[in-house]
N, CA, C and O atoms as CSV, one atom per row, in Angstrom:
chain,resi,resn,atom,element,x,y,z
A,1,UNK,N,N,153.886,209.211,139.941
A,1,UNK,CA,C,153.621,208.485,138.705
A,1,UNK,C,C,152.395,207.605,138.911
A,1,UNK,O,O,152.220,206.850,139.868
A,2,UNK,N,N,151.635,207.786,137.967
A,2,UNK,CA,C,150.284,206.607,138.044
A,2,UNK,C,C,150.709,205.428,137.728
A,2,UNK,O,O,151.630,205.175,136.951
A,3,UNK,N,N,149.824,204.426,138.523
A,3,UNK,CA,C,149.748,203.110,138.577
A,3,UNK,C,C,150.406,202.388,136.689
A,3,UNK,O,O,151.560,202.012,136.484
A,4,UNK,N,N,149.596,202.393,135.931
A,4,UNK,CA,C,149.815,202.425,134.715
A,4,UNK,C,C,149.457,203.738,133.551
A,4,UNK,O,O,148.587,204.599,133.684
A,5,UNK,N,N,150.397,203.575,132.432
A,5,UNK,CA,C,150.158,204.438,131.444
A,5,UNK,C,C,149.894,204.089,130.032
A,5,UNK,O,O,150.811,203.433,129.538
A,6,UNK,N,N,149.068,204.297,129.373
A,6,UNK,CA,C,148.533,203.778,128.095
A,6,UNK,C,C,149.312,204.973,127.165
A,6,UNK,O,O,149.585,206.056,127.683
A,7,UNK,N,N,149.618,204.701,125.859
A,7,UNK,CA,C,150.118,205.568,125.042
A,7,UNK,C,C,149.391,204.928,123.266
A,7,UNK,O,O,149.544,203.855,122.683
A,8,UNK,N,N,148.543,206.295,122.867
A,8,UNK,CA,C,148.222,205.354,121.410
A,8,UNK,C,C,148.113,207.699,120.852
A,8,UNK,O,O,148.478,208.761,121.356
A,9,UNK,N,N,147.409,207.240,119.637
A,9,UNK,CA,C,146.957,208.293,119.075
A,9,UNK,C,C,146.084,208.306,118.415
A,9,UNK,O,O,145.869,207.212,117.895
A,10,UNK,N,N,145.142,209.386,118.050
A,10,UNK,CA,C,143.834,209.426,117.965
A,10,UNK,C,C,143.458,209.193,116.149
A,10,UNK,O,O,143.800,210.024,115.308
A,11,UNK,N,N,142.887,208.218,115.897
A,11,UNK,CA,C,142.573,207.664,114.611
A,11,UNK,C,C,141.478,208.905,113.817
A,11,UNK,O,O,140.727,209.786,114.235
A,12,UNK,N,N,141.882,208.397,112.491
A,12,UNK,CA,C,141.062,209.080,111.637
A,12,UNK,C,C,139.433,208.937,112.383
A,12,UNK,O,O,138.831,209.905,112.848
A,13,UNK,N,N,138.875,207.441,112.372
A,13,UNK,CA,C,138.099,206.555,112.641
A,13,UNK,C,C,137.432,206.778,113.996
A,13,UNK,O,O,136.363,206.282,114.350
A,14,UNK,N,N,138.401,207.790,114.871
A,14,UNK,CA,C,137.841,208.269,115.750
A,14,UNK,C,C,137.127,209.396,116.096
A,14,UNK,O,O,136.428,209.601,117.088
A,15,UNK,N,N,137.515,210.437,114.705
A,15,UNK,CA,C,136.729,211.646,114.937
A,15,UNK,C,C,135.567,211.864,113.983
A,15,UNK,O,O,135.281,211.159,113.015
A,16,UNK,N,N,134.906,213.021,114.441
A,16,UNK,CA,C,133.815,212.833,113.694
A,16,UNK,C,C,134.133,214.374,112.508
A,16,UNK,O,O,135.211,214.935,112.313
A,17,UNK,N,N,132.711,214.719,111.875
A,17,UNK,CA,C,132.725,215.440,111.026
A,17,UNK,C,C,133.732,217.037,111.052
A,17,UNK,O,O,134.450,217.453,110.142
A,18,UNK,N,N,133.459,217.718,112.479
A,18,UNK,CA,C,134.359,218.585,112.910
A,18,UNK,C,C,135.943,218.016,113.155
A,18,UNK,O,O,136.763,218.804,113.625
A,19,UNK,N,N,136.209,217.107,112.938
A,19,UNK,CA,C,137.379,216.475,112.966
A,19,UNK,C,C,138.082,216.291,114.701
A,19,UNK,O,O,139.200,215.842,114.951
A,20,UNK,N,N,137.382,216.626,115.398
A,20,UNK,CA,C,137.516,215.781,117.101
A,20,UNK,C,C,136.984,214.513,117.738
A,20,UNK,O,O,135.816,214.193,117.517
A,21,UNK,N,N,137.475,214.041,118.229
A,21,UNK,CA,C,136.943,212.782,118.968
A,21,UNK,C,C,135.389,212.634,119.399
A,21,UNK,O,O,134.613,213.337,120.046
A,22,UNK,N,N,135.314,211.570,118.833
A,22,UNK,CA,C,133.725,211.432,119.007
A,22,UNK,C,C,133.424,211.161,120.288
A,22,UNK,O,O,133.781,210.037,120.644
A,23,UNK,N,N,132.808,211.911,121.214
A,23,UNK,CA,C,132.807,211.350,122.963
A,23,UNK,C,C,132.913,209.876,123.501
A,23,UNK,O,O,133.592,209.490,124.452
A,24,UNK,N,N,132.135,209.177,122.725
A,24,UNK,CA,C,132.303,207.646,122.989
A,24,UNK,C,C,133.588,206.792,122.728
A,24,UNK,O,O,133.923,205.789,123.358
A,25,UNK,N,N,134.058,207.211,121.978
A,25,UNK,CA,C,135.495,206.832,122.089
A,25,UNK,C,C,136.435,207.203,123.037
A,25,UNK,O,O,137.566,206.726,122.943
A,26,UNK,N,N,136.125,208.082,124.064
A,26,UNK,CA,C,137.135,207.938,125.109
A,26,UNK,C,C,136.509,206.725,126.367
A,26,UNK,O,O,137.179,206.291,127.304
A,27,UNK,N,N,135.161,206.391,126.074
A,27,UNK,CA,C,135.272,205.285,127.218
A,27,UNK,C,C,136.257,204.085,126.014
A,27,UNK,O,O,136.678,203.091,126.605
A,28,UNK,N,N,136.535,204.134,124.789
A,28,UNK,CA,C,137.310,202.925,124.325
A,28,UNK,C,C,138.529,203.051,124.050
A,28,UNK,O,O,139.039,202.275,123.243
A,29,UNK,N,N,139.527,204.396,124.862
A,29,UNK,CA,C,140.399,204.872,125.234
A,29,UNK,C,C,140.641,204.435,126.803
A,29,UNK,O,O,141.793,204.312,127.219
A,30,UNK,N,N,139.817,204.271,127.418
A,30,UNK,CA,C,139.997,203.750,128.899
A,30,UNK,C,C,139.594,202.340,129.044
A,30,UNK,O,O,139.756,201.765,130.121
A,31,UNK,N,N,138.946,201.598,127.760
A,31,UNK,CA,C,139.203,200.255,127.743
A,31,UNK,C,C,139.921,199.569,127.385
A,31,UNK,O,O,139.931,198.343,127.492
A,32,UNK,N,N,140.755,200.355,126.822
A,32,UNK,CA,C,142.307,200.233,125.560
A,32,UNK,C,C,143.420,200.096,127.322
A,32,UNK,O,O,144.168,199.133,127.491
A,33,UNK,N,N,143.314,200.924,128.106
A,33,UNK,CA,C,144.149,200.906,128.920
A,33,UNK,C,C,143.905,200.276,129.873
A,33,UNK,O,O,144.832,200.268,130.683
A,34,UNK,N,N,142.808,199.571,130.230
A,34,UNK,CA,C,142.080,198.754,131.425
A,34,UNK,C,C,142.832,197.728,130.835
A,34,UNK,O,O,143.799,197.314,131.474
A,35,UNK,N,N,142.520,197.122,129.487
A,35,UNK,CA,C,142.963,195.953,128.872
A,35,UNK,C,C,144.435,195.334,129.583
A,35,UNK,O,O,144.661,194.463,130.423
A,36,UNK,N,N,145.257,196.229,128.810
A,36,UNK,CA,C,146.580,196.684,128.968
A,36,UNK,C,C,147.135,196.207,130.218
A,36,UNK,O,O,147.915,195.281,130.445
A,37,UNK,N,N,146.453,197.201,131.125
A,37,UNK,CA,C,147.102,197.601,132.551
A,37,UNK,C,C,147.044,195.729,133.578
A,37,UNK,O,O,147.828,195.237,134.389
A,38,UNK,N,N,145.710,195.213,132.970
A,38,UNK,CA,C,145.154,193.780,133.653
A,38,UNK,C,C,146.712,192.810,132.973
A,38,UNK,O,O,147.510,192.083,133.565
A,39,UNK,N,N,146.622,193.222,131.553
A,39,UNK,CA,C,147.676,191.986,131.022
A,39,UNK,C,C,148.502,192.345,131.538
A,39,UNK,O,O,148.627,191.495,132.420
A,40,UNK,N,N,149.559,193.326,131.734
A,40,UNK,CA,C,150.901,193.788,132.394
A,40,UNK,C,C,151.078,192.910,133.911
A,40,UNK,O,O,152.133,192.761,134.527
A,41,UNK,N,N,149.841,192.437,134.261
A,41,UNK,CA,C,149.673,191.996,135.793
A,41,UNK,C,C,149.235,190.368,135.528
A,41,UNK,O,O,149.105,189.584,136.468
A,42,UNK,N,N,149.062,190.046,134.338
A,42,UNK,CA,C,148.741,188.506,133.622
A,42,UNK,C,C,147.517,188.446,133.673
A,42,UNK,O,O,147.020,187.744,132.792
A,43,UNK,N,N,146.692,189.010,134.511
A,43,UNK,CA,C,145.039,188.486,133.936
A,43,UNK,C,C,144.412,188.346,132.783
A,43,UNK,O,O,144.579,189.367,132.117
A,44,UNK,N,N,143.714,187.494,132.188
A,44,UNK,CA,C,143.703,187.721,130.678
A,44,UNK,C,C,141.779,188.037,130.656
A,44,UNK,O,O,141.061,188.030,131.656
A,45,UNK,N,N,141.501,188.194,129.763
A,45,UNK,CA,C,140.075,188.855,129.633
A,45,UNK,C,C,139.156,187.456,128.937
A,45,UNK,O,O,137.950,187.282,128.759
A,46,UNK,N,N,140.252,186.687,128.687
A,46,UNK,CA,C,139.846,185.267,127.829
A,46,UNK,C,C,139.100,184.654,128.394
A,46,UNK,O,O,138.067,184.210,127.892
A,47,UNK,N,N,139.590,184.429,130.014
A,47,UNK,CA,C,138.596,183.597,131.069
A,47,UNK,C,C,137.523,183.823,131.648
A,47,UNK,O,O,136.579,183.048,131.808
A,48,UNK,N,N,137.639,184.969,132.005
A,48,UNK,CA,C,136.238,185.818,132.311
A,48,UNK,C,C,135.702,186.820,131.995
A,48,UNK,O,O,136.305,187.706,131.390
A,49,UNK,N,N,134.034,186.928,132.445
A,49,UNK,CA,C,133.906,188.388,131.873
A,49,UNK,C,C,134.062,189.574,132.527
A,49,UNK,O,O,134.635,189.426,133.607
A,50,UNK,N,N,133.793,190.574,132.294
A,50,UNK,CA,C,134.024,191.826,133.207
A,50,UNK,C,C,133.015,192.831,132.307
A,50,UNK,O,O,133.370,193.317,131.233
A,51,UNK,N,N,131.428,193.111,133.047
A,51,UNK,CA,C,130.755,193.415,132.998
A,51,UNK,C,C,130.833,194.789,132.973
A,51,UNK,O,O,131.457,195.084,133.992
A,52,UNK,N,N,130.577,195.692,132.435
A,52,UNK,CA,C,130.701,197.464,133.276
A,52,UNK,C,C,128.971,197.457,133.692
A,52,UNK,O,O,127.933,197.117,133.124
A,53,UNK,N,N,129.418,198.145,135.258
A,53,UNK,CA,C,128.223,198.243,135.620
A,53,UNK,C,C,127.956,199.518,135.957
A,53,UNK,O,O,126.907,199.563,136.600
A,54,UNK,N,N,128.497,200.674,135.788
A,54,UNK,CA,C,128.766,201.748,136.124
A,54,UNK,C,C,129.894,202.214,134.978
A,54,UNK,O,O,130.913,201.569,134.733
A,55,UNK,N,N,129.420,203.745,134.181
A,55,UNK,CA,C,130.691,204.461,133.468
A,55,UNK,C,C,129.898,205.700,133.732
A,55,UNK,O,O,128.695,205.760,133.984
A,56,UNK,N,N,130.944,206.889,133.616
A,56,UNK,CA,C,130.997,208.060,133.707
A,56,UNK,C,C,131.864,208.685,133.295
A,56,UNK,O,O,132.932,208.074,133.263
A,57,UNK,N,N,131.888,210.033,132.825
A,57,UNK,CA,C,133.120,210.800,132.122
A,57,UNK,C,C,132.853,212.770,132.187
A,57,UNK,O,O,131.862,213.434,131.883
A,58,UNK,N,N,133.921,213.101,132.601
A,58,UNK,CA,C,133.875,214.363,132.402
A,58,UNK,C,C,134.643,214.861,131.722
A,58,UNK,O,O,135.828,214.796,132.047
A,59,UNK,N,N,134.326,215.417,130.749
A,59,UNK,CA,C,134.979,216.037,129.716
A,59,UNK,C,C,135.722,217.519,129.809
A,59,UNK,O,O,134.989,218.345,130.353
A,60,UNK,N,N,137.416,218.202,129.274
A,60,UNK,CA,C,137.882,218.949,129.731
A,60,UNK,C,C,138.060,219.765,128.537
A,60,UNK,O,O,137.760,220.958,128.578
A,61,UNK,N,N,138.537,219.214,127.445
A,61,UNK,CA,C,138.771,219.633,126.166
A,61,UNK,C,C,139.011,218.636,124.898
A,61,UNK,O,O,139.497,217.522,125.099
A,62,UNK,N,N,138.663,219.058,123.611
A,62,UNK,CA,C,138.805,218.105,122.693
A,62,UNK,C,C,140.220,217.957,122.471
A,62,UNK,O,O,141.157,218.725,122.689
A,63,UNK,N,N,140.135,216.230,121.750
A,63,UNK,CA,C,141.147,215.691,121.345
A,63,UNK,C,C,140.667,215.910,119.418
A,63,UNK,O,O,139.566,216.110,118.904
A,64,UNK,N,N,141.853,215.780,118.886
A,64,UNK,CA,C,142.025,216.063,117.338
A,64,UNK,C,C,142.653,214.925,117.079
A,64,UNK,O,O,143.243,214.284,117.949
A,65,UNK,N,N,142.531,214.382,115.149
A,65,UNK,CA,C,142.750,213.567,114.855
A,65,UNK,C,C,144.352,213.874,114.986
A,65,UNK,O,O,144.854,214.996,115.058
A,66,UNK,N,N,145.180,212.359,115.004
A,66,UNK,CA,C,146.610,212.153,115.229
A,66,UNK,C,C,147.225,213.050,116.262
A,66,UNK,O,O,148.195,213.759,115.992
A,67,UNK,N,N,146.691,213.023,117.384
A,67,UNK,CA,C,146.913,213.902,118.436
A,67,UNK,C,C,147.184,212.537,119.489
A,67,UNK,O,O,146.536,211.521,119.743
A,68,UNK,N,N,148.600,213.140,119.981
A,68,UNK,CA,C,149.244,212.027,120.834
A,68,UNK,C,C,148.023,211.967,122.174
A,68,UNK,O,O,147.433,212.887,122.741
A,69,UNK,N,N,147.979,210.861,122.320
A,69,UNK,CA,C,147.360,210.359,124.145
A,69,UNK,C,C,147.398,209.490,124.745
A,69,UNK,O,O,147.341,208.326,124.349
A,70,UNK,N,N,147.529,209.965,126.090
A,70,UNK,CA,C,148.678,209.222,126.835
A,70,UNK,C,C,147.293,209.023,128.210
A,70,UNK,O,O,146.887,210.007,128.827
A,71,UNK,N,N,146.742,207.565,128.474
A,71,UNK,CA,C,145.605,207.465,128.935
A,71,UNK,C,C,146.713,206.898,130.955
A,71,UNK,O,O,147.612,206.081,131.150
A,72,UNK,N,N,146.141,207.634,131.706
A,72,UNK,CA,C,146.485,207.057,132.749
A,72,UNK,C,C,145.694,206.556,133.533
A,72,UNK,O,O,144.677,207.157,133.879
A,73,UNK,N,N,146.009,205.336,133.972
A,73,UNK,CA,C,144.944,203.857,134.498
A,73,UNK,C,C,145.635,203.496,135.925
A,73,UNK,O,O,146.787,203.250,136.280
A,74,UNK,N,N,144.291,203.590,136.611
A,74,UNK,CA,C,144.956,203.184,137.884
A,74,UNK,C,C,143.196,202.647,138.974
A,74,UNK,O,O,142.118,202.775,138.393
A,75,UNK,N,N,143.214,202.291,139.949
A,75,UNK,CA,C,142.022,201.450,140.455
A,75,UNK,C,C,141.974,202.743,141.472
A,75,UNK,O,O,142.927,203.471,141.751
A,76,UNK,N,N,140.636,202.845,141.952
A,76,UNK,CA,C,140.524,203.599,143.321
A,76,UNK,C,C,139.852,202.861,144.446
A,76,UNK,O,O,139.838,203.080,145.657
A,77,UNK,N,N,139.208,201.768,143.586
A,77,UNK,CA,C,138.704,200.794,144.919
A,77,UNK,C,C,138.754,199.317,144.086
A,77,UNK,O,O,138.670,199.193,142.864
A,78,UNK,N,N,138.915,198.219,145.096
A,78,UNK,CA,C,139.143,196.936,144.584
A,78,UNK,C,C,138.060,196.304,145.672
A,78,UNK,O,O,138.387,196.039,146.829
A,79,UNK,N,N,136.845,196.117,145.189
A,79,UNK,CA,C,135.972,194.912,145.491
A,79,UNK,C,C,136.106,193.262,146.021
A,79,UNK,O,O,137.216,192.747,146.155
A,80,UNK,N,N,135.225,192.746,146.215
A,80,UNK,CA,C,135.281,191.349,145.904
A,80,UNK,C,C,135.004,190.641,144.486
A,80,UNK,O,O,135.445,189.518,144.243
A,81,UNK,N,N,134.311,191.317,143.652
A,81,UNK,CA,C,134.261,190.966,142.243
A,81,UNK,C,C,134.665,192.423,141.857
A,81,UNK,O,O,135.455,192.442,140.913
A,82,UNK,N,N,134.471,193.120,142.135
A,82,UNK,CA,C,134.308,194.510,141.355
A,82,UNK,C,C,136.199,195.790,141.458
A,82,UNK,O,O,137.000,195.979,142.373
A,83,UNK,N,N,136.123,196.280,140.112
A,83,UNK,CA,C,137.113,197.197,140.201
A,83,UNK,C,C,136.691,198.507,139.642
A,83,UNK,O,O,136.140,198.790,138.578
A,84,UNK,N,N,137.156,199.343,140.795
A,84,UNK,CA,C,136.620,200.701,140.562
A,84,UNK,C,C,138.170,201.950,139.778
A,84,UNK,O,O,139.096,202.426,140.434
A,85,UNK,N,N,137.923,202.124,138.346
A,85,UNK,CA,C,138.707,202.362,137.786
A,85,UNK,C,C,138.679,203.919,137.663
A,85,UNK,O,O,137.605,204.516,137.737
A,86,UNK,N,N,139.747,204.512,137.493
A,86,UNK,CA,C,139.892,206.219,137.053
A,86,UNK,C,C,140.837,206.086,135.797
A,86,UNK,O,O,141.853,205.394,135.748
A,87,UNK,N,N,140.418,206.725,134.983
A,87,UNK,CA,C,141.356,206.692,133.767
A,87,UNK,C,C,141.388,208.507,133.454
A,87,UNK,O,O,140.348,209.161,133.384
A,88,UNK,N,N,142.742,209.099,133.297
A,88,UNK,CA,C,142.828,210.563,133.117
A,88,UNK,C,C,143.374,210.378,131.893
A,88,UNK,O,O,144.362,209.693,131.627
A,89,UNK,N,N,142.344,211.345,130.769
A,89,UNK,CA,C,143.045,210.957,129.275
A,89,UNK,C,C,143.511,212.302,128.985
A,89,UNK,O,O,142.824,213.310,129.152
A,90,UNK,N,N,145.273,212.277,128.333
A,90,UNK,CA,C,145.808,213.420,127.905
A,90,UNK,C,C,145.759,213.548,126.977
A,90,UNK,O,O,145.791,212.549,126.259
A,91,UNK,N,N,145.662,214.710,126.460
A,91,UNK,CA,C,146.071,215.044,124.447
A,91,UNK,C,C,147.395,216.238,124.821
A,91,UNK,O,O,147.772,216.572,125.944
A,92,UNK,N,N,147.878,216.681,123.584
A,92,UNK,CA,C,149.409,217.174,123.867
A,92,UNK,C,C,148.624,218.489,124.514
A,92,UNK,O,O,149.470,219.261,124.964
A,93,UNK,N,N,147.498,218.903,124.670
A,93,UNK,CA,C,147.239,219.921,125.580
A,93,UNK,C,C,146.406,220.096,126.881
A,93,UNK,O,O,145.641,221.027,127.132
A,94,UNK,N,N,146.734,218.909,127.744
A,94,UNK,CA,C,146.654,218.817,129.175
A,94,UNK,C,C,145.863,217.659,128.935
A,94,UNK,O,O,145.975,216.840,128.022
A,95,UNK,N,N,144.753,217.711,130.213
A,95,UNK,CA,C,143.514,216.749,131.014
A,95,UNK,C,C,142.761,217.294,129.210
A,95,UNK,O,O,142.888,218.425,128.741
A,96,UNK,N,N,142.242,216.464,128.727
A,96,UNK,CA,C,140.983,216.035,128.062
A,96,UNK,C,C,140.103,215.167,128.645
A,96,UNK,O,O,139.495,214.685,127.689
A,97,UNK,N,N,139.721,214.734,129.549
A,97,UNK,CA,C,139.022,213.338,130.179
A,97,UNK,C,C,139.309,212.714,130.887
A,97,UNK,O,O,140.238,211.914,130.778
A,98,UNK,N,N,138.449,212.904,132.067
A,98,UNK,CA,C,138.327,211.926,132.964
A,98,UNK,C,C,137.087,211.133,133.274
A,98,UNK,O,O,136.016,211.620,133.634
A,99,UNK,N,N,137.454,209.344,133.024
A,99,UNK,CA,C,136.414,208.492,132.939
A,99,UNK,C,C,136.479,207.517,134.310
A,99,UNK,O,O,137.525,207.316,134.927
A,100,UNK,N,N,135.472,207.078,134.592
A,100,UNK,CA,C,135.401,206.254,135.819
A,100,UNK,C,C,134.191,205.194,135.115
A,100,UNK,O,O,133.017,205.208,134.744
A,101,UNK,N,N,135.493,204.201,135.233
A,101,UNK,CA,C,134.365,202.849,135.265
A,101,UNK,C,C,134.263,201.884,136.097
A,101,UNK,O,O,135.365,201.601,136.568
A,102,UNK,N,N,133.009,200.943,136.679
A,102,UNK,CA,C,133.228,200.484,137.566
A,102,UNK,C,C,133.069,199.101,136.757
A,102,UNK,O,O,132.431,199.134,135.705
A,103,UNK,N,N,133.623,197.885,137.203
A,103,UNK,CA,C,133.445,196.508,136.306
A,103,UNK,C,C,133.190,195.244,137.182
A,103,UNK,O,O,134.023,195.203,138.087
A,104,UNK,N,N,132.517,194.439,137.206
A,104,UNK,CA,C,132.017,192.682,138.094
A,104,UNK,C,C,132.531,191.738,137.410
A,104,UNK,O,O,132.259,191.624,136.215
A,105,UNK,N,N,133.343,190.916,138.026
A,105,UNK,CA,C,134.149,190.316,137.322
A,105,UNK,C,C,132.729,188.855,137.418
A,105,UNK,O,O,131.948,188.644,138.346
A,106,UNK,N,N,132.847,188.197,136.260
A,106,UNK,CA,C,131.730,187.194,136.371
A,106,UNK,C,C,132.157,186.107,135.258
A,106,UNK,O,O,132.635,186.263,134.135
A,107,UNK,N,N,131.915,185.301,135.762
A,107,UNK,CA,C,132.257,183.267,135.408
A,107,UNK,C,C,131.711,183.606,133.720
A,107,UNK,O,O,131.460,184.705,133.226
A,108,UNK,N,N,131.647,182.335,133.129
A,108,UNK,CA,C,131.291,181.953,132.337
A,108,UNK,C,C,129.777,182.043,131.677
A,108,UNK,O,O,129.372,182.120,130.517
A,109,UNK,N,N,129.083,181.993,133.078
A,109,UNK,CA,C,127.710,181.436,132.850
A,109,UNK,C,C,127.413,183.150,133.838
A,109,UNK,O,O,126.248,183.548,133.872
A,110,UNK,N,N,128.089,183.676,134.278
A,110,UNK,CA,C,127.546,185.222,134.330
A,110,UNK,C,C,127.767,185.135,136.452
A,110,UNK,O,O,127.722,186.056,137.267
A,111,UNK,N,N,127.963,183.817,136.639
A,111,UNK,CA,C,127.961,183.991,138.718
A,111,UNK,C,C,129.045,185.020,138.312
A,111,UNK,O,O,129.654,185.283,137.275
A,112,UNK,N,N,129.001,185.802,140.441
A,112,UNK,CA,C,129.952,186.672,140.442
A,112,UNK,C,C,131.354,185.579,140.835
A,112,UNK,O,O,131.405,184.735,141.729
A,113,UNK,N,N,132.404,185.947,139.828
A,113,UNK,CA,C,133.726,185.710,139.903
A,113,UNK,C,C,134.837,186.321,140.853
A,113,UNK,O,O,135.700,187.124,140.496
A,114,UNK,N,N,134.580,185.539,142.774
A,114,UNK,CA,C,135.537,186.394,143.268
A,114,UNK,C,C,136.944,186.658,142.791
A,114,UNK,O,O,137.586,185.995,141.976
A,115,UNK,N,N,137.341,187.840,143.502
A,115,UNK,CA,C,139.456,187.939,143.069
A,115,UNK,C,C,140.376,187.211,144.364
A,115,UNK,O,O,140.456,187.729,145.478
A,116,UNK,N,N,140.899,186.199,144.066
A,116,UNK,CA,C,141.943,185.206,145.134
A,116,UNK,C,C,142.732,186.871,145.981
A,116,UNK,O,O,142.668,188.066,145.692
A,117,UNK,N,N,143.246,186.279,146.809
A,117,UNK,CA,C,144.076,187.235,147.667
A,117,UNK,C,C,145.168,187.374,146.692
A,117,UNK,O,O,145.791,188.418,146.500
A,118,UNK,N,N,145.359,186.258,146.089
A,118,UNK,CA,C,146.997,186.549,145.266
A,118,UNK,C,C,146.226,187.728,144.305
A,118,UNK,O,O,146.547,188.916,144.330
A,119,UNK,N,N,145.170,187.170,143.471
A,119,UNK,CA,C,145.128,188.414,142.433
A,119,UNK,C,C,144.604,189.957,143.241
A,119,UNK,O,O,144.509,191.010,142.610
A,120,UNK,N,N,144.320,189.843,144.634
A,120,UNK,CA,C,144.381,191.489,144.980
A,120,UNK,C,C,145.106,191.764,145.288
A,120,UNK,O,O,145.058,192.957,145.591
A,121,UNK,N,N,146.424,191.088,145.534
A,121,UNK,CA,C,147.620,191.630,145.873
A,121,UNK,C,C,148.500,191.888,144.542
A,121,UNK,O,O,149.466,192.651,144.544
A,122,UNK,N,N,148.053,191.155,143.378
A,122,UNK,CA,C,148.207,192.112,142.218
A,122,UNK,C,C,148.250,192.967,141.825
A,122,UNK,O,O,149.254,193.598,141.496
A,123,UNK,N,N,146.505,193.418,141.689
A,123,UNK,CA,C,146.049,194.536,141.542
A,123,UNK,C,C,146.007,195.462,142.140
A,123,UNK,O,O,145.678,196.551,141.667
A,124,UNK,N,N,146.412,195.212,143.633
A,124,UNK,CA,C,146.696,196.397,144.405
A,124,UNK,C,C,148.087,197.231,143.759
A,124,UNK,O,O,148.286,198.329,144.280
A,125,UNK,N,N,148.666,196.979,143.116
A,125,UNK,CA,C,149.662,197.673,142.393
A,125,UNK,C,C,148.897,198.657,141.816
A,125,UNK,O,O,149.296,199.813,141.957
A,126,UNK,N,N,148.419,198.563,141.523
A,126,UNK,CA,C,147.363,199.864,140.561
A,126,UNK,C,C,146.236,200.921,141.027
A,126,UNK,O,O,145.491,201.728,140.470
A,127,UNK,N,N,146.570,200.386,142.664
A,127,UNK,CA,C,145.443,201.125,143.701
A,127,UNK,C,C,146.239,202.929,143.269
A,127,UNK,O,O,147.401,203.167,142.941
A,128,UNK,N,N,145.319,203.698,143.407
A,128,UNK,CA,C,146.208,205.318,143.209
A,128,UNK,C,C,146.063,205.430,144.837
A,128,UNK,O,O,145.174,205.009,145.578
A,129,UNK,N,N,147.158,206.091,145.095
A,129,UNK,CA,C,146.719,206.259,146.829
A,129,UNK,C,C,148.042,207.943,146.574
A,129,UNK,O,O,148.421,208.425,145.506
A,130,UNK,N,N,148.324,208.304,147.727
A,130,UNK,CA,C,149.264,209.428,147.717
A,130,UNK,C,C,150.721,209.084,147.286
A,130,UNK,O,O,151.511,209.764,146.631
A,131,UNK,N,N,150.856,207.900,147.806
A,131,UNK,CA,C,152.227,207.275,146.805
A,131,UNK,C,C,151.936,207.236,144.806
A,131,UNK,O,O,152.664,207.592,143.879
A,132,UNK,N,N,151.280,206.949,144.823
A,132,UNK,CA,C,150.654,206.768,143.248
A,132,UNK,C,C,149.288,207.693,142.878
A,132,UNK,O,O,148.105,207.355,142.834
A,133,UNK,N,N,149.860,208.852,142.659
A,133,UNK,CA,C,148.203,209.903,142.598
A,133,UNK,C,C,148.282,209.941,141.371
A,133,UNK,O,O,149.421,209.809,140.922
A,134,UNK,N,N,147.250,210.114,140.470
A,134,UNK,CA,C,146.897,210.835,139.067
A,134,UNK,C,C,147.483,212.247,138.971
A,134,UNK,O,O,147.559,213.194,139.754
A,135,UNK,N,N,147.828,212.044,137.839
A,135,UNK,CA,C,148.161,213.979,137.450
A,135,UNK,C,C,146.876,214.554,138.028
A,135,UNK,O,O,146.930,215.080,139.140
A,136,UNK,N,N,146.062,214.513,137.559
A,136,UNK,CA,C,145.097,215.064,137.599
A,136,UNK,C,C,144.745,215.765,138.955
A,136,UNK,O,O,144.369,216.909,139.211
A,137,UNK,N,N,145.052,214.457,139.879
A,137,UNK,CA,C,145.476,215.202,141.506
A,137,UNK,C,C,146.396,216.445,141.608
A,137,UNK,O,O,146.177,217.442,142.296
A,138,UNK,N,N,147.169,216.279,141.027
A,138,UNK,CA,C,148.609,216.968,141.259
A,138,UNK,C,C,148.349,218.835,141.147
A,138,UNK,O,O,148.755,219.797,141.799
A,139,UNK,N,N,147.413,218.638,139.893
A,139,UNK,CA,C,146.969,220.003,138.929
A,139,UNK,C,C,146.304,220.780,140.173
A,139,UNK,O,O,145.800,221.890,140.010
């Protein structure tokens, strides 16, 4: 089982004229679950920022409007400011997307914002390792 699991479905608002997901909306499918996955662990997004400094995505197949997806969120590397994220996005017919974002966590005024030992021992809950692999591994 992955670290965390996001569950929403795909909005009118999200597809375009052919009626599939507009590509850019799956990096706001893996920010929908980054969100998520941080609050489940109490960090709130209120205090600081979290920069993306790095995104990427490979695409597997389209998603359709009102098509269930089920986004799975989990870290593959945890920094001193930085979290290195994998998000595997499902539609009811397998892998549609896989996104990798990387994020710097930063103050107010933009310094880098280290993570306390308590909050990496948080977030290490969400590390994917062989105890916690992605489907996507599994396939």
């Amino acid at each position: 089982m992955p670290p965390y699991i996001h569950h929403t479905r795909v909005a009118f608002a999200d597809t375009d004229a052919s009626g599939i997901v507009y590509f850019a909306h799956f990096f706001r499918y893996a920010q929908e679950a980054e969100v998520y996955a941080l609050a489940s662990l109490g960090f709130s997004r209120m205090d600081m920022r979290y920069p993306r400094v790095h995104a990427d995505a490979q695409f597997e197949r389209p998603l359709k409007f009102w098509e269930k997806v089920r986004t799975e969120a989990g870290l593959e590397k945890i920094g001193s400011t930085s979290l290195h994220w994998k998000f595997c996005i499902f539609g009811e017919n397998g892998l549609s997307a896989t996104v990798r974002i990387i994020t710097s966590r930063r103050n107010g005024d933009f310094s880098p914002a280290p993570y306390s030992e308590e909050e990496r021992r948080s977030l290490g809950t969400l590390l994917l390792s062989d105890k916690n692999p992605s489907i996507e591994q599994k396939n």
